[in-house]
Every structure is written in structure tokens, then in C-alpha cells.
C-alpha positions as CSV (number, residue, x, y, z in Angstrom):
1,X,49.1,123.2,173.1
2,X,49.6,126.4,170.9
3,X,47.0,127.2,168.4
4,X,46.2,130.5,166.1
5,X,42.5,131.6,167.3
6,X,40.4,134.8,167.0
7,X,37.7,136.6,168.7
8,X,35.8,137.9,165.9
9,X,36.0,137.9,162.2
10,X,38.6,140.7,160.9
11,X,42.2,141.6,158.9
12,X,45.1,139.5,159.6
13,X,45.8,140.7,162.9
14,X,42.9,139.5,164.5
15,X,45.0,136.1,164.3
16,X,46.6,135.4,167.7
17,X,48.7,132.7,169.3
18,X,46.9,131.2,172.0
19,X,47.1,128.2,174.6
20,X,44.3,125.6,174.5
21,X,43.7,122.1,175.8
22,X,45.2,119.5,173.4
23,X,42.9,117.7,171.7
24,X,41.7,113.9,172.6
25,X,41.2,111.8,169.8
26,X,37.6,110.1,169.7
27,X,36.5,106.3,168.5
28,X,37.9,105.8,164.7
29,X,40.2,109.1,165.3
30,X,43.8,109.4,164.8
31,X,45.9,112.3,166.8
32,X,48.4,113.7,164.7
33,X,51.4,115.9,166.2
34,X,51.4,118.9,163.2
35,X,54.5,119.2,161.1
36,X,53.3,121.4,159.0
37,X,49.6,122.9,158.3
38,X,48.7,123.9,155.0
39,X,47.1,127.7,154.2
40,X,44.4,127.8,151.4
41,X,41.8,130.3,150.7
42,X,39.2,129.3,152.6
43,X,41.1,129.8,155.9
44,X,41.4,133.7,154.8
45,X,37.5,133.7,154.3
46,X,37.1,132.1,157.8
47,X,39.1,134.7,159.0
48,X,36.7,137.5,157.3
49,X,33.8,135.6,158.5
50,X,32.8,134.8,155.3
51,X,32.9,130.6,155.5
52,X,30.9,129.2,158.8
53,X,32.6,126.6,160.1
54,X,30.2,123.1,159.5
55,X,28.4,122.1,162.5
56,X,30.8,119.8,165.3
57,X,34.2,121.1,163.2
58,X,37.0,122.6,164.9
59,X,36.3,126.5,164.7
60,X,40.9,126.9,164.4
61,X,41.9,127.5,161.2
62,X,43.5,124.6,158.7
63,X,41.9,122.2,156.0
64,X,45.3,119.8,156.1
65,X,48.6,119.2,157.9
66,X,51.1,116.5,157.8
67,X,52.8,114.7,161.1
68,X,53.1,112.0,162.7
69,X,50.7,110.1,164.6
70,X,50.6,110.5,168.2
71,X,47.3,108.5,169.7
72,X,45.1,106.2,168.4
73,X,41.4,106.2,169.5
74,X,39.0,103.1,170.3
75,X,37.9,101.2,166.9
76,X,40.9,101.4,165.2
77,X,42.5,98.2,166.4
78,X,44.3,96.1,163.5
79,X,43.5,98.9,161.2
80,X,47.2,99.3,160.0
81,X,48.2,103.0,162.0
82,X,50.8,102.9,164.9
83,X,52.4,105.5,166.5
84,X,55.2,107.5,164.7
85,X,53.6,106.8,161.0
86,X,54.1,109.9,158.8
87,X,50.6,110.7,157.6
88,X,48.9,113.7,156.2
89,X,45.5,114.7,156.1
90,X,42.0,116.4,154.8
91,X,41.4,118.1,158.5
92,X,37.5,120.0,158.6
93,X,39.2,122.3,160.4
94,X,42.5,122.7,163.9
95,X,44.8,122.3,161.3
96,X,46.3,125.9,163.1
97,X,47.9,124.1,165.8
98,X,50.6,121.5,167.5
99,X,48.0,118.8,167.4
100,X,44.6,118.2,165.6
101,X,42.3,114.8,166.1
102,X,40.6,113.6,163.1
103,X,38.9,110.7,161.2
104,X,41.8,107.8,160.7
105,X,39.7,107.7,157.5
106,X,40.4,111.4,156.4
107,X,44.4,110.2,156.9
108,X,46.7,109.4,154.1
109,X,50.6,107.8,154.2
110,X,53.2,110.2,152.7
111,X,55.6,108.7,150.9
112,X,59.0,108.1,152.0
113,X,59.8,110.2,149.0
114,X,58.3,113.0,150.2
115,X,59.2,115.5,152.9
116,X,57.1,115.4,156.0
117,X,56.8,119.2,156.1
118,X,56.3,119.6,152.7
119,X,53.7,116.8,152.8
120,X,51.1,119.4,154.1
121,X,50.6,120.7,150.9
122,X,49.1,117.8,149.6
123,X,45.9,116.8,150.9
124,X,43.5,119.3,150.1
125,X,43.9,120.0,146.7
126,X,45.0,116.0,145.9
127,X,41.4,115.4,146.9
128,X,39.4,118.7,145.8
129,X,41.6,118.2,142.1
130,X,40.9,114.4,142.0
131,X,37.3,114.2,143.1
132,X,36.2,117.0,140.9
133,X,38.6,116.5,137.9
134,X,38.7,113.3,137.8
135,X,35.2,111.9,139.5
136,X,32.7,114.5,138.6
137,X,34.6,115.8,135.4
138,X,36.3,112.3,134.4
139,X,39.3,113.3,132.5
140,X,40.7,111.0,130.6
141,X,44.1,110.5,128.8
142,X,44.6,112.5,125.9
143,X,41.9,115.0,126.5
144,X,42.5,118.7,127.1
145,X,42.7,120.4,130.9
146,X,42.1,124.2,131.2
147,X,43.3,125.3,134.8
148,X,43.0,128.8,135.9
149,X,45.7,129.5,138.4
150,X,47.9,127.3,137.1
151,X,50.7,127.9,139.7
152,X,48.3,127.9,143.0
153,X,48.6,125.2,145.6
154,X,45.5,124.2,143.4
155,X,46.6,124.5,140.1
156,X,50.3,123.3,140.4
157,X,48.8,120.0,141.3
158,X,46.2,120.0,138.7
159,X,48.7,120.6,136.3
160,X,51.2,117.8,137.7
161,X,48.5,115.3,138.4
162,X,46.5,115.8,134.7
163,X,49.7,115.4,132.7
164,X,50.9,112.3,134.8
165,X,47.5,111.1,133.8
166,X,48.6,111.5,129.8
167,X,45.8,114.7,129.7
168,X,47.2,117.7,127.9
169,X,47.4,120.7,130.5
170,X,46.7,124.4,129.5
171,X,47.4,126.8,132.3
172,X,46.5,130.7,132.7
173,X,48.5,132.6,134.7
174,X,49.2,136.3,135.7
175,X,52.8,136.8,135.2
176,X,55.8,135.4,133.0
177,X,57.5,134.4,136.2
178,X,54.2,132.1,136.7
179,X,54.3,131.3,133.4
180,X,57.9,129.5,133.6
181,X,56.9,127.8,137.3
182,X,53.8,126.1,135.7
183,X,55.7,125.2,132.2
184,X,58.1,123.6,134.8
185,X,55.1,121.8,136.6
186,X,54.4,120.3,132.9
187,X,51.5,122.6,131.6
188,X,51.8,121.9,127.5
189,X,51.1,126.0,127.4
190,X,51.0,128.4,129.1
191,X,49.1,131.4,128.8
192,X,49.2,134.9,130.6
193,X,45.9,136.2,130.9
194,X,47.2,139.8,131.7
195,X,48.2,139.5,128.0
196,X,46.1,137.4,126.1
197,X,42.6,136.4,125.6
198,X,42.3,132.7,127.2
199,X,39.3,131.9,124.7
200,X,40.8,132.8,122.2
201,X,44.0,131.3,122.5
202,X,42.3,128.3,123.6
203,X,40.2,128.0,120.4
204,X,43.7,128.3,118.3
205,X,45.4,125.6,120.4
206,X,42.6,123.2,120.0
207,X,41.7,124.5,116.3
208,X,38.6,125.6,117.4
209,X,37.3,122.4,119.4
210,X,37.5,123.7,123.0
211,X,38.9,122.4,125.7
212,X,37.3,119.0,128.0
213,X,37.3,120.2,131.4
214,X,38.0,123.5,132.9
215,X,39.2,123.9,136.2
216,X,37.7,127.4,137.6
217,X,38.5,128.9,140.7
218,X,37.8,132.6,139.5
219,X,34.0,132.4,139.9
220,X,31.4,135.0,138.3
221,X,33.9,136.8,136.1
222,X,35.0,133.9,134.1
223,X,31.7,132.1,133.7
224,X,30.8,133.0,130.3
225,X,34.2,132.8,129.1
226,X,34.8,129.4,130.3
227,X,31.3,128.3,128.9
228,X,32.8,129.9,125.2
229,X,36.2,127.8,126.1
230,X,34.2,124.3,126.7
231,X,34.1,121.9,123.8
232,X,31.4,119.9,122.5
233,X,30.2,118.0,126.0
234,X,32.7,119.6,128.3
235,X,32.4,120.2,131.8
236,X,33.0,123.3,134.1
237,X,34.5,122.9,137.5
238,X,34.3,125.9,139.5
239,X,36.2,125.7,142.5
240,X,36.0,129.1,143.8
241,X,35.5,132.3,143.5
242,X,38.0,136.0,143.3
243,X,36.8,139.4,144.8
244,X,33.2,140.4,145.4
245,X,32.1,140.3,141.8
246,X,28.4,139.9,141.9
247,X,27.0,136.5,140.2
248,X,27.0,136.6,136.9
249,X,24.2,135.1,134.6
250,X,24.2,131.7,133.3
251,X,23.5,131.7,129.0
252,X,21.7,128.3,129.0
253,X,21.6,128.7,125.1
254,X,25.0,128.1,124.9
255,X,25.2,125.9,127.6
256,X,23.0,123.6,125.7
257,X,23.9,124.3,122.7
258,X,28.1,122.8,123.7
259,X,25.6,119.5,125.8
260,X,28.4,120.7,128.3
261,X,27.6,121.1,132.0
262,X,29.0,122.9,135.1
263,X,29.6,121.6,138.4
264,X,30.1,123.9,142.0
265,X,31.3,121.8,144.7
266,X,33.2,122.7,148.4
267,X,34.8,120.0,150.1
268,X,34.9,121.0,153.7
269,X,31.0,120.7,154.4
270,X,30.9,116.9,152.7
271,X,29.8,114.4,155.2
272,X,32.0,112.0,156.4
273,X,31.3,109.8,154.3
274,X,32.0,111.5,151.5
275,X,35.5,112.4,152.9
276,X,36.5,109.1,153.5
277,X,35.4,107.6,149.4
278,X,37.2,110.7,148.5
279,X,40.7,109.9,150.4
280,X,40.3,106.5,149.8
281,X,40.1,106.8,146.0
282,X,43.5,109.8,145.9
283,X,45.3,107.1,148.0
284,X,44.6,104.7,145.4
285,X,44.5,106.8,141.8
286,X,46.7,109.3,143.3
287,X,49.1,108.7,145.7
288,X,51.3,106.1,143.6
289,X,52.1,109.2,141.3
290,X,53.3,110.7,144.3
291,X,55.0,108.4,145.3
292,X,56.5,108.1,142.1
293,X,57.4,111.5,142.3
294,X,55.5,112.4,139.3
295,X,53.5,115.2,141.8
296,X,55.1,116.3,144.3
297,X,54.1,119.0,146.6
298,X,54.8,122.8,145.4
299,X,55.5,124.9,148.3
300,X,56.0,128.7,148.2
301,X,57.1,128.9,151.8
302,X,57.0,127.8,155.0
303,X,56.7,130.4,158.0
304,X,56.4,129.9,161.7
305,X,52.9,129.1,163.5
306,X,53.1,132.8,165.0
307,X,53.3,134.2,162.0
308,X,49.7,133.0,160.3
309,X,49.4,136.9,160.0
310,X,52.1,136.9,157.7
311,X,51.5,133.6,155.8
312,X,47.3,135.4,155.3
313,X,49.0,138.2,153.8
314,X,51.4,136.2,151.1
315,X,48.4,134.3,150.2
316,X,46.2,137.7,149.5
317,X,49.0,139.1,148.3
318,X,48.6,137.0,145.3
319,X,52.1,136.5,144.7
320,X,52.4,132.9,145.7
321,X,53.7,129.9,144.0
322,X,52.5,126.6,145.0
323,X,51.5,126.5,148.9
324,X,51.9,128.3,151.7
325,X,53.1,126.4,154.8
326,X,52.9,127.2,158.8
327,X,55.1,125.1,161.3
328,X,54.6,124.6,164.9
């Protein structure tokens, strides 16, 4: 089969197409044949050498992909898969290619609503939004949802999934052409932080009260200012992190003074385990909003396999709206 690789960490062009054995699908794994392959963040830190790949994971790039399923390994006997189901999935890695074998219970339905291409945009952050958002963080209807980015692969389903939920959504963004996509996506304001001061407007939208839960995936720069953002008990999901700003330090006075707390998680390195409780809970808080078509997945664009060069670039580019999508 076809697959992006590269010899050694590097810019964009170190990505190459190559030809590698197809993978073979092991006891309780499904093979999928890749519609679509999903491009997030962490694949362009892979690429830099900056994110080792977790111990037995496919070293190809690609954290999700939609398909159809084309081999079913041992164990998996009555358990509901055939061959030909549209699926999509929360891959550890090999999502860079025309096939990719992984845990049936990393696997998710799409929808017949939903577009089998597009469906690649929906696994990773359906479970990095819902098990950090709504498990660790628990937001709950009518409580207030700060999302950096709001207009990311990330954020665009943060901001669907929290207003289906009956949250209120306030979304930063860098641009007024991001502020009209994630107004659209159903963020109750929107606010351009190349503009205006996101504490500040928070603290007039919520008449000085804060906000419940911020969604963070700007890292060191924004710590403080989330921390002044939190309400009373609030909680601080930090997702990522932008540039090479050095760590920033944590005021624990404030911290404690709010009772709020902060929470750093990655989802790739999770055992197994983990994985599974995570899919298993989106497919059942989730997925019937997708299927509902109350989220839906927000692509930016969707570019050829060759082209992963390309499809890096967009992504670092920071112009993006919603994800970025490579095809075999």
C-alpha cells in the first residue's frame, strides 16, 4: 500500500510517499481501507521530532481516518462489524496511508448522515472535546464554555457539541472571517483576540462571574489569563500548546483563591483501555448529536495523500477553518 513516511525529523519536505506492506489486522482489530485521514497538530510535531511515538504505535503519521472496513481479526466474532461498514476512528498512529489496523474498540459508526470523507474529521477531537470537556471538566447545561481557537478542527466541535449540550459557547478567534465561521458553528460570542482583551470581555459578558470551563490549546502564554477568566470553582483544560514560549508560572494564590483547578491531558499515549471508555462514552453522549446533525464535521479542505506536504503547511499556516483532510 501507499503511505507518507520520513527518515528523520525535519520541514515538510521530509514527508515522502512510499510503498510499504499492508498492514494485517491482529485479535480484537479491525482493518479499515482509509477514506480520508484526518491532519491535527500533533502530526506536524511528529514530523519535527517533537512527539515520540508511544511504544508498539505505528511510527506513520495520523490520529484518525474514516473508511470502510476491510478485515476483521480473531475475537471479534458476533461483535456487530462486517465488511463494508462505514466506520471512523481514534488511530495511535498509520492513519497516513490506504489502510491502517486498529482496536475494533477505538472504531466508531458514522452516520448515514454524514459523509464518509468528511467523517475523518471527527474522531479525534469528538473524543479529546468530550472526555476532557465533558468527563474531566463536566459541563453542564446552562453553564459557560470558553474555547480558544474557536474555528480549529478542535474548537469548531467544541463549540457545536457544547451548545448542542444547552452550554453557552464563548469563542476567541484571530480574525473577523473566523469570527463569522464560529458565530455560524453556534458560539453565543465571539471574540477576536487580535482586538480585544479576552478577560476582560469575558468578565463583561458574565458580569464579572467568569466563565466554567476553559478550553486552552495556547499553553504557557494564556495560563494566567485563563486562571483570571475562571469563575468561582472553574476548571482549565489545556489541550496544547503554540510556539516555544517557555512555561510560564503557576499563581496558586489565585488558583486557590477561584477553588478552580487545571487539568493537562494528551490522548494519544492513553492506554487502551482508556481509549476504548473514551470511544465508547462519544458513541453514546455524542454521536446521536451527530447523527442528528447537530455537529457535524468542519472541514477546511481535503488534499491528495501526496500532498501531506502541502496539507502540513495549511495547518502551520494558521489559516485553517475546521480540518484538514488527506485522501488516498
Amino acid at each position: 500500500m501507499r503511505a507518507i513516511t520520513f527518515d528523520a525529523p525535519g520541514d515538510e519536505d521530509v514527508l515522502v510517499i512510499s510503498d510499504i506492506p499492508d498492514p494485517v489486522p491482529g485479535p480484537g482489530e479491525l482493518l479499515i481501507d482509509v477514506a480520508a485521514a484526518g491532519v491535527n497538530n500533533a502530526d506536524l510535531m511528529q514530523r519535527r521530532g517533537r512527539y515520540p511515538v508511544p511504544p508498539g504505535a505505528s511510527p506513520i503519521l495520523g490520529l484518525e481516518c474514516s473508511g470502510t472496513v476491510a478485515g476483521i481479526g480473531a475475537g471479534l466474532a458476533g461483535s456487530g462489524w462486517a465488511i463494508g461498514d462505514r466506520v471512523c476512528a481514534l488511530l495511535t498512529g498509520g492513519g497516513y496511508a490506504e489502510r491502517v489496523a486498529v482496536p475494533a474498540a477505538q472504531v466508531l459508526p458514522v452516520p448515514g448522515s454524514v459523509d464518509l470523507v468528511e467523517a475523518a474529521g471527527l474522531p479525534e477531537a469528538a473524543c479529546t472535546v468530550f472526555s476532557n470537556v465533558g468527563m474531566i471538566a463536566r459541563l453542564r447545561p446552562g453553564e459557560t464554555l470558553l474555547v480558544h481557537g474557536g474555528t480549529s478542527g478542535m474548537g469548531s466541535h467544541a463549540v457545536q457539541w457544547a451548545t448542542a449540550l444547552g452550554a453557552h459557547v464563548i469563542a476567541t478567534v484571530g480574525s473577523d472571517a473566523k469570527a463569522e465561521a464560529a458565530a455560524r458553528f453556534g458560539a453565543e460570542t465571539v471574540i477576536n483576540h487580535r482586538q480585544d482583551d479576552f478577560v476582560e470581555r469575558v468578565r463583561e459578558l458574565t458580569d464579572g462571574r467568569g466563565v466554567d470551563v476553559v478550553m486552552d490549546i495556547v499553553g504557557p502564554a494564556y495560563l494566567h489569563r485563563n486562571i483570571e477568566a475562571l469563575a468561582p470553582n472553574g476548571h482549565l483544560i489545556v489541550l496544547g500548546s503554540v510556539g516555544d514560549v517557555p512555561d510560564a508560572p503557576l499563581e496558586l494564590g489565585l488558583l486557590m483563591r477561584k477553588r478552580a483547578s487545571i487539568t493537562a491531558t494528551t490522548l494519544r499515549a492513553r492506554p487502551a483501555a482508556e481509549k476504548a471508555a473514551i470511544v465508547e462514552a462519544v458513541r453514546y453522549n455524542v454521536w446521536p448529536m451527530v447523527a442528528a446533525g447537530q455537529v457535524s464535521p468542519v472541514i477546511d479542505s481535503v488534499l491528495p495523500l501526496a500532498d501531506a506536504a502541502d496539507a502540513h503547511r495549511r495547518i502551520a499556516a494558521g489559516g485553517a477553518i475546521g480540518k484538514v483532510l488527506l485522501q488516498p
